[in-house]
C-alpha positions in Angstrom: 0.2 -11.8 27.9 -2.4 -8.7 27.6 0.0 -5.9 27.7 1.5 -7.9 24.5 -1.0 -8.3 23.0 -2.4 -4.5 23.2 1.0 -3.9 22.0 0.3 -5.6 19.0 -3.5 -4.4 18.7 -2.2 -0.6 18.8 0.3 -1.4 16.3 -2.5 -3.2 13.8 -4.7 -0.1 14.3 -1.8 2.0 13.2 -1.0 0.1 10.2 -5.2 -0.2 9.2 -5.2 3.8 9.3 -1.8 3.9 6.4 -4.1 1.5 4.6 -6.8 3.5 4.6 -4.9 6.9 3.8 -3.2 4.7 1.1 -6.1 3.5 -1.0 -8.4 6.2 -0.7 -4.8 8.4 -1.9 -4.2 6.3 -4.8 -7.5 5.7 -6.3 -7.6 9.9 -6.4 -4.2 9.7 -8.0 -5.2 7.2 -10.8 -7.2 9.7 -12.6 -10.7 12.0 -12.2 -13.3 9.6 -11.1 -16.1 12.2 -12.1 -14.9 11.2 -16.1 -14.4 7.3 -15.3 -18.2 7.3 -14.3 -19.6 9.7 -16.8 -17.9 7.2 -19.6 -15.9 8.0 -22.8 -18.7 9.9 -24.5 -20.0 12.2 -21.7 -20.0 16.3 -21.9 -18.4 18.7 -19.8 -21.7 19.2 -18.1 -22.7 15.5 -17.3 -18.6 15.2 -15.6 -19.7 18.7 -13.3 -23.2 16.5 -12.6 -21.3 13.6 -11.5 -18.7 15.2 -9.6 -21.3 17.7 -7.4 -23.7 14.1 -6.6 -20.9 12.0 -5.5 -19.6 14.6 -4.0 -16.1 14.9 -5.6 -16.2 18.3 -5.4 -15.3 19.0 -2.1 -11.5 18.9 -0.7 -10.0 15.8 -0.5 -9.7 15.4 3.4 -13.1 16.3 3.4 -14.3 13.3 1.3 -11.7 11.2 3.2 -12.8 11.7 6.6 -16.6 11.2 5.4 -15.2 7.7 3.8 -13.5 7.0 6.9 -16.4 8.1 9.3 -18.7 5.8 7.4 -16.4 3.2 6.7 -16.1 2.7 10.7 -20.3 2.4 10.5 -20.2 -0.4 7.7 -21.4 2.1 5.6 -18.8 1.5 2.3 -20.5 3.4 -0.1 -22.3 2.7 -3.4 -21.1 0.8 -6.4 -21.0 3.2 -9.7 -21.3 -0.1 -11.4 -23.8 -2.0 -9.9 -25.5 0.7 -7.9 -25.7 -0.7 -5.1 -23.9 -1.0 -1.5 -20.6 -2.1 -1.9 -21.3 -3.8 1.7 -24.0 -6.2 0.1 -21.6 -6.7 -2.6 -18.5 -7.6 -0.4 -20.7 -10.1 1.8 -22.2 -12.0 -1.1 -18.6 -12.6 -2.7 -16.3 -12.7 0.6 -17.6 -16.2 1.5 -16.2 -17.8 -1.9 -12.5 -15.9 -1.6 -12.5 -17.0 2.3 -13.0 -20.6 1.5 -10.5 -20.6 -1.6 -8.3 -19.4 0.6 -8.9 -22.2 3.1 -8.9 -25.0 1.0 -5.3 -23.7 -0.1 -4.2 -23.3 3.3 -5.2 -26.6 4.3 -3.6 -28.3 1.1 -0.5 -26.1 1.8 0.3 -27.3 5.0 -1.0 -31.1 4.5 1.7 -31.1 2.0 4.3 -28.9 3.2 4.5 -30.0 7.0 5.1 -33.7 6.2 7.4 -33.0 3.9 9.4 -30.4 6.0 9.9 -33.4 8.7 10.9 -36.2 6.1 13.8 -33.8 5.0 14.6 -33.3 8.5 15.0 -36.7 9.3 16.7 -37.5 6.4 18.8 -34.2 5.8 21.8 -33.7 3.2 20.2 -37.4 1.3 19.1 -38.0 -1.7 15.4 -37.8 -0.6 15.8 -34.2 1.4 17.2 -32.7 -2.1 14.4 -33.8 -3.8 12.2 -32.6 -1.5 13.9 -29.2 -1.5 14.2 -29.1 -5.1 10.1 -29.8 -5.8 10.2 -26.6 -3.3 12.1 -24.6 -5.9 9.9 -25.3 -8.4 7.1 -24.6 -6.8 7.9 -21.1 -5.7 9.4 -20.3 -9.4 6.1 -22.0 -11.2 3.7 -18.9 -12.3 0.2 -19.5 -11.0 -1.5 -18.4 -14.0 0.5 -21.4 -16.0 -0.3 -23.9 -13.3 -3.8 -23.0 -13.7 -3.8 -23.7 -17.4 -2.0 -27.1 -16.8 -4.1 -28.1 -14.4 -7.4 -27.3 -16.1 -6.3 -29.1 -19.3 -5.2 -32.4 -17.5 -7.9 -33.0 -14.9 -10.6 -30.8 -16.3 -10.1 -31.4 -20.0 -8.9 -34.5 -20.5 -9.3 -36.6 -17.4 -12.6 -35.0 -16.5 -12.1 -35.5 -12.8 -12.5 -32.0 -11.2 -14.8 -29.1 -12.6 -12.8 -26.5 -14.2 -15.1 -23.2 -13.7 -17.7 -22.4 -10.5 -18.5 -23.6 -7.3 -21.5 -25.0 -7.7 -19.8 -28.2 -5.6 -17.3 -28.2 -3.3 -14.9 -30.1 -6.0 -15.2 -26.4 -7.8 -12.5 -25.1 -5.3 -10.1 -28.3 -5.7 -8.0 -26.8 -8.8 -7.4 -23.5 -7.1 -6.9 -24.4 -4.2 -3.8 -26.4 -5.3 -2.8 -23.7 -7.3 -2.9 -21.2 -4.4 -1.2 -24.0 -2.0 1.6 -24.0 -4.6 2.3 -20.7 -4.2 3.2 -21.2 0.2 4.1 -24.9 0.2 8.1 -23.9 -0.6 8.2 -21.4 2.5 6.3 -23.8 4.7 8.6 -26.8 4.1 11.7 -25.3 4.1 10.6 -23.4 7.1 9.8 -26.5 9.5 12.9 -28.4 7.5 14.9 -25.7 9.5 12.9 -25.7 12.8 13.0 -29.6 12.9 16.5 -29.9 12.2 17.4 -27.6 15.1 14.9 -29.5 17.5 16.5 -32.7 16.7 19.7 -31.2 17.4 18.5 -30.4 20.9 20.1 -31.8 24.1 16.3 -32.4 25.2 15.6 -34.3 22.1 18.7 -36.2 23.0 17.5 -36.8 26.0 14.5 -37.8 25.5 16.1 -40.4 22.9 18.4 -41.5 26.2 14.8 -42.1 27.7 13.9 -44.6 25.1 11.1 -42.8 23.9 9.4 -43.6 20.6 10.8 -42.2 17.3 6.9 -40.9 16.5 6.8 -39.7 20.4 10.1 -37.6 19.3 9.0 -36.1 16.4 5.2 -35.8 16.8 5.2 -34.6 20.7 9.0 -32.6 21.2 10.5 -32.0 18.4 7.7 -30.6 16.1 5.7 -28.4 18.6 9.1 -26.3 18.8 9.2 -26.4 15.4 6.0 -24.9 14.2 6.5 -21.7 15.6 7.3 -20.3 13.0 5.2 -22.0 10.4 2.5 -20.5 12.4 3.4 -16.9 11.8 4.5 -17.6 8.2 1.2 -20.0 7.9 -1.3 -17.1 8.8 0.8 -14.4 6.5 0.7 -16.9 3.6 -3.6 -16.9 4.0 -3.4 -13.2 3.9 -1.6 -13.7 0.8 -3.7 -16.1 -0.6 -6.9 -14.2 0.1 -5.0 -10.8 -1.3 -3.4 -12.7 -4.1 -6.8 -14.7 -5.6 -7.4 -12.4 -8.1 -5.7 -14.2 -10.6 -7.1 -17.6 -10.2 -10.5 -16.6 -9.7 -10.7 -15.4 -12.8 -9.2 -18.2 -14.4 -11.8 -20.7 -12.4 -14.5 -18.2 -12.9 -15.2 -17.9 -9.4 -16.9 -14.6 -8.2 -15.4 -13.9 -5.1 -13.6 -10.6 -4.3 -10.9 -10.9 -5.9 -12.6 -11.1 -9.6 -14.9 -8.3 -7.8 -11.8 -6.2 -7.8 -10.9 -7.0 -11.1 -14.3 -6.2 -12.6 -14.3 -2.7 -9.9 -10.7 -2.2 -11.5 -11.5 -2.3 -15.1 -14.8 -0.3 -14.6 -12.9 2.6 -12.2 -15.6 1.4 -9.7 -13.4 2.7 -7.1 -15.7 2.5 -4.0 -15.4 -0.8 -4.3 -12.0 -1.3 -5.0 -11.1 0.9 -2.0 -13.6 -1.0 0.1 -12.2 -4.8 -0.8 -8.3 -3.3 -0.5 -9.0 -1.8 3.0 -10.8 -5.8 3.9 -8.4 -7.4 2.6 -5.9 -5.1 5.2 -8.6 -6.0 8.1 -8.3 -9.8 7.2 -4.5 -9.5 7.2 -3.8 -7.7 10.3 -5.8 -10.0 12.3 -4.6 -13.1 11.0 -0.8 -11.5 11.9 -2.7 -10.9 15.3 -3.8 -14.2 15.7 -0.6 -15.4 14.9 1.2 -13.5 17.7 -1.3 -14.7 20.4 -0.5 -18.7 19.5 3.4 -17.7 19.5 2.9 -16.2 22.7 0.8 -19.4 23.8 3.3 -22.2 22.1 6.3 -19.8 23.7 6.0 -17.9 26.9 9.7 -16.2 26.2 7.6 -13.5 23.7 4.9 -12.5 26.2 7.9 -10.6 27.9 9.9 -9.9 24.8 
């Protein structure tokens, strides 16, 4: 179990240090960042002021391995925007984009694990093409137009669910359905196809010949097989979620860090775009961690794979 999971841990390092060469490479490639903070209307001399204080003077490894080096200490730099530490800025936003992307997670499976097992059970009807086909649509529905909808029907009209903030927990009902939408369809068809196998199963037949319970069948043997791998796909979907909020939280007006991003974006505040991308990578690679070690747990075949 430890040597496969240091396996892993060496391979998540690996793949944090491309995302940090990445970012720090593309935010140099999108343009001189010595103009994008002097503004539209600065001189030639205020751009050479700018680019000898933040230090965008020096070769580019240079100012890498400094980011890098301080990056490992916490130390993320300074916003150009809001002139202060983009650590500050990260922790005072992180907690609203981690529970969005909670409260879709949770949605997500609440909906797509049921469903997955009643078109299992009830495969090639009537009822597991509907199911299936409520999948479709939900992984071809936009999430900016489900937004829209969403806010005009139970915001506008029905007045049931705020449509902007968080000042109450009902503030992350809306886009949290609208980020569930987005992993319901690979959820459910995903434990569709686990269950179907299990129930296919000489142990499941068995354990029928046993005169076990039909809930005992499903619930206890059939399902625990099953949700292998909605548990990989389950903590990949959050990383998307969390990566992907952008959209919807600036819909909702919510000010986590994905409408950071956006604001950092649009004002070429690239320390802080740098810093929430290479987070974002963080959060993702130990969710597909995490992932591994309850794979290994649920199925002791992978800890010698």
């Amino acid at each position: 179990m430890l040597r496969f999971l240091l396996r892993r841990l060496a391979l998540a390092i690996l793949v944090c240090l491309t995302v940090l060469v990445v970012s720090f490479t593309l935010t140099r490639l999108s343009g001189d960042l010595a103009v994008a903070i002097a503004g539209p209307n600065a001189t030639p001399e205020d751009v050479t002021i700018n680019r000898k204080n933040y230090g965008l003077d020096r070769p580019l490894t240079v100012q890498f391995l400094d980011w890098a080096a301080h990056a490992a200490e916490g130390d993320l730099g300074r916003s150009y925007q809001y002139r202060a530490p983009v650590a500050d800025l990260v922790r005072d936003r992180l907690p609203v984009t981690l529970t969005l992307g909670l409260t879709g997670l949770v949605i997500a499976l609440l909906t797509a694990i049921p469903l997955g097992v009643l078109a299992a059970m009830r495969e090639g009807t009537l009822l597991d093409r509907g199911i299936m086909l409520v999948a479709l649509l939900g992984q071809a529905m936009p999430s900016f137009w489900l937004c829209l909808v969403l806010i005009i029907w139970f915001g506008l009209k029905l007045q049931w669910l705020p449509i902007s903030g968080v000042d109450t927990w009902q503030g992350y009902i809306l886009p949290g359905i609208v980020l569930a939408f987005s992993a319901i369809p690979a959820l459910m068809r995903l434990t569709r196809a686990g269950m179907i196998d299990a129930l296919a199963s000489d142990y499941i037949r068995t354990a029928r010949a046993k005169g076990l319970s039909l809930a005992s069948i499903v619930l206890k043997h059939a399902l625990r097989n099953a949700a292998m791998p909605v548990v990989s796909i389950a903590a990949v979907q959050l990383g998307f979620m969390l990566g992907g909020s952008i959209v919807i939280e600036t819909i909702f007006a919510l000010h986590g860090i994905g409408y950071l991003a956006w604001e950092s974006i649009l004002k070429s505040d690239f320390p802080v775009v740098q810093s929430v991308v290479l987070l974002l990578a963080l959060i993702y690679i130990a969710l597909t961690l995490l992932a591994d070690a309850m794979n290994a747990v649920l199925d002791p075949r992978l800890r010698t794979a």
